[in-house]
ROSE-4610 file (N, C-alpha, C; in Angstrom, 1 decimal, always signed):
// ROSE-4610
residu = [X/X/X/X/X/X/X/X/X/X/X/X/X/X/X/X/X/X/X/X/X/X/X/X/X/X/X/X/X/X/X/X/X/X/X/X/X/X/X/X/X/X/X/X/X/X/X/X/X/X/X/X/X/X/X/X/X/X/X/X/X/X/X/X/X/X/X/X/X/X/X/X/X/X/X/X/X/X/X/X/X/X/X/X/X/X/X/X/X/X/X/X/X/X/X/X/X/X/X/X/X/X/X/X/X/X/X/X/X/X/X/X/X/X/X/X/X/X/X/X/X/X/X/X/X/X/X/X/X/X/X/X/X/X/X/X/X/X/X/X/X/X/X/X/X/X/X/X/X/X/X/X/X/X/X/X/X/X/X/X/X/X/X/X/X/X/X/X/X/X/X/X/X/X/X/X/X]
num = [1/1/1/2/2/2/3/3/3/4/4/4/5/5/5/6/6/6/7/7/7/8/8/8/9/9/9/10/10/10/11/11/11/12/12/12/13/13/13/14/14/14/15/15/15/16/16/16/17/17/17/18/18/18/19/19/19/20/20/20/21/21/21/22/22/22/23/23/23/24/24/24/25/25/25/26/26/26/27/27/27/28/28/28/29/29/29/30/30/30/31/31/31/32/32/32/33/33/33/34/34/34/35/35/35/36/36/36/37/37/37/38/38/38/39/39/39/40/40/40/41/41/41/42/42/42/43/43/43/44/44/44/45/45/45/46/46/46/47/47/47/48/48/48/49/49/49/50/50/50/51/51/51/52/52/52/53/53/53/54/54/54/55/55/55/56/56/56/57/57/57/58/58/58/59/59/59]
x = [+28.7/+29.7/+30.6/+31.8/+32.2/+32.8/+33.3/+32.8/+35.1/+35.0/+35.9/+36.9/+36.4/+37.6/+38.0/+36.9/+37.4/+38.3/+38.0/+38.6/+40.1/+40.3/+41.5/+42.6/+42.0/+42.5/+43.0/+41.8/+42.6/+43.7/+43.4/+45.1/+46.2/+45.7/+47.0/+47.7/+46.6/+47.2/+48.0/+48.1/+48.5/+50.1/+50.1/+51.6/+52.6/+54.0/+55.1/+55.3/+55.5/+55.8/+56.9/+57.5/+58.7/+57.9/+56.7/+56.4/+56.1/+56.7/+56.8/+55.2/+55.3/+54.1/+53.4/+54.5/+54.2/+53.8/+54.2/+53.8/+51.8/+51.8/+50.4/+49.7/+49.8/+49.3/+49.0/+49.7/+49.8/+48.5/+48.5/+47.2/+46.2/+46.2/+44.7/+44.3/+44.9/+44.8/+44.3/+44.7/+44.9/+43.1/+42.9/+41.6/+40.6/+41.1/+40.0/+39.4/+40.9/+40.3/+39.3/+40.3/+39.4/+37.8/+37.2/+35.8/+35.3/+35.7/+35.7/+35.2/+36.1/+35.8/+34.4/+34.8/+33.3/+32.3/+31.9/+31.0/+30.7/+31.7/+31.3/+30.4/+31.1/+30.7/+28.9/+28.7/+27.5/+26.2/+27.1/+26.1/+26.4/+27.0/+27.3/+27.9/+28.9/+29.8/+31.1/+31.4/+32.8/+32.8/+34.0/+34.0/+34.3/+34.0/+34.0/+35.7/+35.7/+37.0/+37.0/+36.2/+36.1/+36.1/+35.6/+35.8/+36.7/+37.5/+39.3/+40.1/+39.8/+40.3/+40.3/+39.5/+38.8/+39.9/+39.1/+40.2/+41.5/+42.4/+43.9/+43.8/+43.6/+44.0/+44.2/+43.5/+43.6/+44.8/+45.5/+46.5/+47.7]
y = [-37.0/-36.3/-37.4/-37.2/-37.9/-37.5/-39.4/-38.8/-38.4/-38.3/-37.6/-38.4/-39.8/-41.1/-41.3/-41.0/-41.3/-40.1/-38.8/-37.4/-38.0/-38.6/-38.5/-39.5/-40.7/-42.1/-41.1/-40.9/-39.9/-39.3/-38.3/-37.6/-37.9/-39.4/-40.1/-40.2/-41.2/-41.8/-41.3/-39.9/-38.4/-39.0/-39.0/-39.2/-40.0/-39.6/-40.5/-41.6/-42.9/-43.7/-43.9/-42.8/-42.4/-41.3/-40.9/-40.1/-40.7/-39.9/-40.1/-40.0/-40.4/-40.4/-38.9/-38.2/-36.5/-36.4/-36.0/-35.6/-36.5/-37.6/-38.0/-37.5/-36.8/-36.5/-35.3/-34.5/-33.2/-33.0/-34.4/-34.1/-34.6/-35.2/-35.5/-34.1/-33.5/-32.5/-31.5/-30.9/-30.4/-30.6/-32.0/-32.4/-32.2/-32.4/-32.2/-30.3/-29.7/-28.2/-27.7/-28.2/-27.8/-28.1/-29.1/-29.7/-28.8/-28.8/-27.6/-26.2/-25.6/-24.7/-24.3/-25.9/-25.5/-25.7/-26.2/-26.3/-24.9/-24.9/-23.0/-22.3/-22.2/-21.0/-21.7/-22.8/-23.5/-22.8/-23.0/-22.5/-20.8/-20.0/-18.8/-18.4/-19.4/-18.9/-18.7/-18.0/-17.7/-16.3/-15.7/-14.5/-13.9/-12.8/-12.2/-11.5/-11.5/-11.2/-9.4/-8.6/-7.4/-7.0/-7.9/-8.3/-8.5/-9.5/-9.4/-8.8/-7.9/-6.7/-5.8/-5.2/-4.2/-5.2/-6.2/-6.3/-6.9/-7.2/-7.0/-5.4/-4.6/-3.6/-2.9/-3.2/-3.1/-3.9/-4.8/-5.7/-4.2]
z = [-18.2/-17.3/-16.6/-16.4/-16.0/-14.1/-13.9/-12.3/-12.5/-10.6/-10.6/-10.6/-10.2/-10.1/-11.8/-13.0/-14.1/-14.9/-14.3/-14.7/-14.1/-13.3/-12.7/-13.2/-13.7/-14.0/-15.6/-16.1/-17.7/-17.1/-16.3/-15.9/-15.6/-14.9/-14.7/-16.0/-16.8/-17.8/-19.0/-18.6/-19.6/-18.9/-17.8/-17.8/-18.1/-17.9/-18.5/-17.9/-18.0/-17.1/-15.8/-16.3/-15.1/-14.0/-14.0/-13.1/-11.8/-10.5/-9.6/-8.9/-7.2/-6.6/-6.6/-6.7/-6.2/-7.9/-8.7/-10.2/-10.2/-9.8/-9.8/-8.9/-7.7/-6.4/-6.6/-7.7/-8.3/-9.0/-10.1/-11.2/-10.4/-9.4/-8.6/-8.1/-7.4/-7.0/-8.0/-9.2/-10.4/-10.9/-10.8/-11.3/-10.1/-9.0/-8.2/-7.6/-7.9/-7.8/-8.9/-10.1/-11.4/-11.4/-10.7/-10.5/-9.9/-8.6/-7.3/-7.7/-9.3/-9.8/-10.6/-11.4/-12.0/-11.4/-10.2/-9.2/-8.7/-8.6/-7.7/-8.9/-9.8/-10.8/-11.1/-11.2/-11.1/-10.3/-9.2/-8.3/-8.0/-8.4/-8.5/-7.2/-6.8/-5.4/-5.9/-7.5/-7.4/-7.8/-7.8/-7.3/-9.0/-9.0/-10.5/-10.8/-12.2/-12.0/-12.0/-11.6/-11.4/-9.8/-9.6/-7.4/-7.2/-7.9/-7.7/-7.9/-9.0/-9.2/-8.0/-7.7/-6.6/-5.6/-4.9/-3.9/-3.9/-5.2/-5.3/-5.2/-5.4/-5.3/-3.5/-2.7/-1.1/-1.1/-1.7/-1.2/-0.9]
């Protein structure tokens, strides 16, 4: 598994050399929710997509 400093150094490296500080601050960000995500679902703290159904519907 890899850690999150190496998930991120890949994502950098995906980019074009003209990309600015915001386009990289974007994929750290990008990589660090995505982790975030599978962590939740891991430990079963994410929400089902039938739960969000139900409550977009109160929206």
């Amino acid at each position: 598994m890899e850690t999150l400093k190496q998930e991120a150094i890949k994502a950098i490296s995906k980019l074009p050399e003209s990309a600015s500080v915001d386009d990289i601050m974007y994929e750290i960000y990008v990589v660090d929710k995505v982790k975030k995500g599978r962590e939740a679902v891991k430990q079963n703290d994410a929400v089902s997509v039938e739960d969000l159904k139900r409550e977009m519907q109160t929206w």
